[in-house]
N, C-alpha and C positions, 0 to 999 in steps of 0.2 A: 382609263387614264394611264399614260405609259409614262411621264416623264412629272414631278415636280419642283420646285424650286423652294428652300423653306430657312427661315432667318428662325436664331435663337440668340439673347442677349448676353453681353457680359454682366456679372455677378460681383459682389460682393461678399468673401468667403472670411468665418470668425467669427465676423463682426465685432471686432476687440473680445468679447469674454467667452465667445462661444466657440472657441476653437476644435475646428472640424464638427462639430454639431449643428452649424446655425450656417445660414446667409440668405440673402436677397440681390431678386436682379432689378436692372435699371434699361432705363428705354435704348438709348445709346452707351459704346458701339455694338456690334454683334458681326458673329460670322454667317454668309449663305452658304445653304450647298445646294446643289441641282445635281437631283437622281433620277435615274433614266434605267428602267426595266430592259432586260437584255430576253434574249432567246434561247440563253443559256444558263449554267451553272455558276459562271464566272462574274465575283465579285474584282472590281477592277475602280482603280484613282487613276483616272484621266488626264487631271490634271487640278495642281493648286496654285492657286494666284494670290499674290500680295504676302508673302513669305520671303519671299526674297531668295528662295530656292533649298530653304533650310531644312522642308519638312520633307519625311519620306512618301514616296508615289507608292508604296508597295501597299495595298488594302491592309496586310495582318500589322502592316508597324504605322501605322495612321490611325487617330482617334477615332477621324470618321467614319473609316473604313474598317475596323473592329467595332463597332459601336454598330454598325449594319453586321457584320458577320453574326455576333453573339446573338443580335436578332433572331436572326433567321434561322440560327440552328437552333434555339429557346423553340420554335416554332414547327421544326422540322422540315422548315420551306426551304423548295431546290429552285433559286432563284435566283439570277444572274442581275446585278445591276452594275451597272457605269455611276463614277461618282466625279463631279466637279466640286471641288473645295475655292471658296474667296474670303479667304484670312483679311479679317476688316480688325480684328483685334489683334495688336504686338505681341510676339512670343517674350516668356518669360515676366509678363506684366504684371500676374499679382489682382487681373481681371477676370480671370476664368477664362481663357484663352483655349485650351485642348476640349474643357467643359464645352463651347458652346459650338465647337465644331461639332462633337458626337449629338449634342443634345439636336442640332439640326438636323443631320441625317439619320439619326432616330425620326422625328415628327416627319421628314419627309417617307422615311420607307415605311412608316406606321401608315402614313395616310394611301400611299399609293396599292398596299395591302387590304384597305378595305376600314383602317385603324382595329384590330383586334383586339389591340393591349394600351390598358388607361395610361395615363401621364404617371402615374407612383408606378407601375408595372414596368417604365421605360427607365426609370431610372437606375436599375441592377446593368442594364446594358452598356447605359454609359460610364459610370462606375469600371467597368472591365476596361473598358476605353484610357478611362484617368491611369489605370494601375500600370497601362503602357507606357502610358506619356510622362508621369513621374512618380512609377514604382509602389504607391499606395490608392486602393480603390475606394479614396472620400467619397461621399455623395453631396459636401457645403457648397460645390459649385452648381454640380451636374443638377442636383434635386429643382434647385429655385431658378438656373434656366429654363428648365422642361416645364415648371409649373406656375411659375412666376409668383410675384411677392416675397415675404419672411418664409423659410422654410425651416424646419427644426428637423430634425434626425434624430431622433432619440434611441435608436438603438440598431447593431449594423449585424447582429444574428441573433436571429431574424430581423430583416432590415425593415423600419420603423418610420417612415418618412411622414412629417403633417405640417402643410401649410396652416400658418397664423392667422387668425382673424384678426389684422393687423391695422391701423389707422391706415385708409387713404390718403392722410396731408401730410407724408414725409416726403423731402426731396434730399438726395445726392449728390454732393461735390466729389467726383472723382478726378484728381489731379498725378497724370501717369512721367515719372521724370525720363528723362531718356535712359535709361540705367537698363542692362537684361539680369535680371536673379530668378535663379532657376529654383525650381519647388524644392526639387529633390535635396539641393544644396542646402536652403532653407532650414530644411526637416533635419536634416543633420544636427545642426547646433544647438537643438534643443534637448533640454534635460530630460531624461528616460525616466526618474523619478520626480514628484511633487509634494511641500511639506505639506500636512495636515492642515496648518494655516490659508497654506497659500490654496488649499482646494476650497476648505468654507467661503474666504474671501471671493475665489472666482463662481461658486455656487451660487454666492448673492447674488452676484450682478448678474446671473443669467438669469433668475429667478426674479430681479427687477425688473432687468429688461423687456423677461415674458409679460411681465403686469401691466408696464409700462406702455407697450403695445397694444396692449387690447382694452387700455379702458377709455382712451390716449392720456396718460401721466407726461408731458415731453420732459418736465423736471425731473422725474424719473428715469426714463432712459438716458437723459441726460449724464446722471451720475451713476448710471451700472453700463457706460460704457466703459470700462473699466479692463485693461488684461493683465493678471498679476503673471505669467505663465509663458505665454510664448513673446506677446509684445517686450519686455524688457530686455531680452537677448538677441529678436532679432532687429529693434530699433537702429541699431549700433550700422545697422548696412544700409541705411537710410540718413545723410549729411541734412544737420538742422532739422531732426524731427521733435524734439522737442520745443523748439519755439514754433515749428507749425501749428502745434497743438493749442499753444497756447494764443496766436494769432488767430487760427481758424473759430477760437471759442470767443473770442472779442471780437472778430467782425459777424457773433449771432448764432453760429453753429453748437450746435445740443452738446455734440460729441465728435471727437475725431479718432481716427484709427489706421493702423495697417491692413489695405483691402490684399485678402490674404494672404499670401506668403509674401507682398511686395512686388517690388518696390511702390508700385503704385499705394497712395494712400488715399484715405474718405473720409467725409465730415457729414452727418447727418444732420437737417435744419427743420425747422416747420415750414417756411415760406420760399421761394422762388429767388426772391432778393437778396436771402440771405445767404442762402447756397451759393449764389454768383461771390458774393462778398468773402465768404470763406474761402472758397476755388482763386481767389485774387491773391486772397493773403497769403493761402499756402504756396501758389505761383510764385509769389515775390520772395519768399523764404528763398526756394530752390534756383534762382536767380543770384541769390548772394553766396550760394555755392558752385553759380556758373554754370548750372544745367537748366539746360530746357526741359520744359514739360505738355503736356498736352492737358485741357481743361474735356471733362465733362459732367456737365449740370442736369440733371434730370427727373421725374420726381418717381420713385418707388414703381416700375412694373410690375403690374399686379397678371401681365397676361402670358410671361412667359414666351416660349418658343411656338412658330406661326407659319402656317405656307401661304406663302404669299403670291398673291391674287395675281 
């Protein structure tokens, strides 16, 4: 096999309480990339489409394209690939946008290798990847693209990653407004320290939320979607999030939230119906501030990033 093609999903990073610890991805959107084995040394971006010309061609300052490098040299493999990037997720969305590029051309150079290194082993590579794109090496996006479902992060030295044995029957309202808020901006405004309060507080609801998940409690996770921490400060960059909130929970949604750093936000539901119902309400919020939005409804990917057939 010399060339493949491999799609990884956008994410949901936080998850209101789990900030930089927790996320999960969703079926739609995602980015592909198409990797092609060279006859040399040279890692090379060929070329990225649906950018709008934003992103850099250069391999070492591209997600993708660092996300393969740190590969290869993890492996000591002298391996030249061509890389095609097709940006199907908006920059600066708050979707895991940089995540799902690396997380693809990880699953594509893994496979075209032979697959050597598991799904939690790929995840340090793309990690390297995030730190370019915006300056810290989370894993809440990269981890739950590469391996799909809820993914916890419990500790990042030694890095700890474990997917949740998580209910099957949640669905996703993700509503993305036209707005670009970049990560790195994001991360700035938030507080470098946290009271003693506000830590127990957001403890609970991470520790609801875990329970919540796995026995399926939805009344549960419903009230430990909760962020005392980062949501309150960076709400302020997002027009009408609070009556989102409170909209997206009366047309049936568990919970709602900023999908991670924004602007894009999510509502978690049990049923299909209701998710649509939520993604409406919060759509019409962001209409009476005059922005468009884009709707995605979809129910919890459990499979993660794929090469596809």
């Amino acid at each position: 096999m010399k060339s493949v093609k491999a799609f990884a999903p956008a994410t949901v990073a936080n998850v209101c309480c789990g900030f930089d610890i927790l996320g999960f991805a969703v079926n739609q959107p995602g980015d592909e990339v198409i990797l092609t084995l060279r006859d040399d040394e040279l890692v090379r971006m060929v070329s990225v489409k649906g950018d709008g010309g934003k992103l850099p061609l250069e391999a070492e300052r591209n997600t993708a394209g660092v996300a393969v490098i740190s590969y290869l040299r993890s492996l000591g493999v002298k391996q030249g690939v061509d890389i095609e990037l097709i940006k199907n997720l908006p920059l600066g969305s708050g979707m895991g946008s940089s995540a799902a590029s690396g997380a693809a051309a990880l699953v594509g150079i893994n496979e075209l290798l032979g697959n050597p290194l598991s799904r939690e082993q790929l995840v340090i590579h793309a990690m390297e990847a995030e730190r370019v794109a915006c300056g810290s090496a989370h894993a809440d996006n990269v981890a739950p693209s590469l391996m799909g479902g809820f993914v916890l992060v419990r500790e990042y030295n030694p890095l700890d990653v474990i997917k949740i044995n998580a209910t099957d029957d949640l669905y996703c309202s993700l509503v993305h407004p036209h707005l670009e808020l970049k990560t790195e901006d994001s991360r700035k405004v938030l507080r470098q320290s946290v009271s003693l309060k506000d830590t127990i507080a957001q403890s609970g609801n991470v520790a609801g939320l875990m329970i919540g998940l796995t026995k399926p409690d939805y009344a549960l996770i419903g009230r430990s979607l909760k962020d005392v921490i980062a949501e309150p400060i960076r709400s302020a960059f997002i027009p009408g999030f609070d009556a989102m909130r409170q909209t997206a929970v009366e047309a049936g949604a568990l919970g709602f939230g900023i999908s991670g750093s924004g602007p894009t936000v999510f509502a978690l539901s049990e049923t299909m119906e209701k998710a649509h119902a939520a993604a409406k309400a919060i759509q019409r919020e962001f209409e009476k501030h005059r922005l468009k939005s884009d709707l995605f409804v979809s129910k919890v990917n459990q499979r993660g990033a794929y090469i596809i057939d």
